[in-house]
C-alpha positions, 0 to 999 in steps of 0.5 A, a space after each residue: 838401953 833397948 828400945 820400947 817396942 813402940 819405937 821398934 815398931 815405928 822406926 821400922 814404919 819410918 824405915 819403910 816410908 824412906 826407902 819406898 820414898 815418901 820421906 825426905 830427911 834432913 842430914 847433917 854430915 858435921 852434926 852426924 844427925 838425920 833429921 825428920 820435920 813434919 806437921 805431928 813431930 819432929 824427929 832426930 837420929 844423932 850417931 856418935 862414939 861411946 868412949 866408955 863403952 867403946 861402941 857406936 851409938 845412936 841418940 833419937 830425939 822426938 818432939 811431939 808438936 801437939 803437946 811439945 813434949 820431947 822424948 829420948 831414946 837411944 840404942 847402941 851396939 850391944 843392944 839388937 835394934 842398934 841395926 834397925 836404927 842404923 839401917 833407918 839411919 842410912 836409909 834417911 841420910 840418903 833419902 835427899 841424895 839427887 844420883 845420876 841416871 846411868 841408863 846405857 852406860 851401865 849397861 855398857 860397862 856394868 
């Protein structure tokens, strides 16, 4: 259960694009999903338990809007783009987040 290619190379592009800040992703913390809409596509990260094999797994889903065709992937812990997804996937479950200004008070006492 390995990525293509293709998706290695745009989950790295859709990584990249969050944390510079020009996506803003959609995160729901019952569902453990991270969710992207756009104009193009659609696209879904669900996390979750694997009991059988006993690992963490990720599930992508993503819609072309054009053509409405809906592909799948998924990756989990055995596989080496477990971390990429996992980094997106962190990266998009923060990217709505509104943090405080510390300014001088981390200063102060950081």
């Amino acid at each position: 259960m390995m990525l293509p290619e293709k998706i290695r190379h745009f989950m790295k592009s859709l990584c990249a694009d969050t944390e510079s800040g020009l996506l803003r992703w959609h995160y729901d913390d019952d569902a453990s999903r991270v969710e992207l809409d756009t104009e193009d596509f659609h696209l879904a990260i669900l996390y979750r338990f694997d009991p059988v094999e006993e690992v963490g797994a990720f599930r992508i889903t993503y819609l072309n809007k054009t053509d409405e065709r809906e592909y799948f992937f998924g990756t989990n812990q055995n596989y080496a783009d477990f971390e990429l997804v996992s980094a997106l996937y962190d990266s998009a479950q923060s990217s709505d987040m509104e943090l405080p200004v510390l300014g001088g008070l981390y200063a102060q006492h950081g």
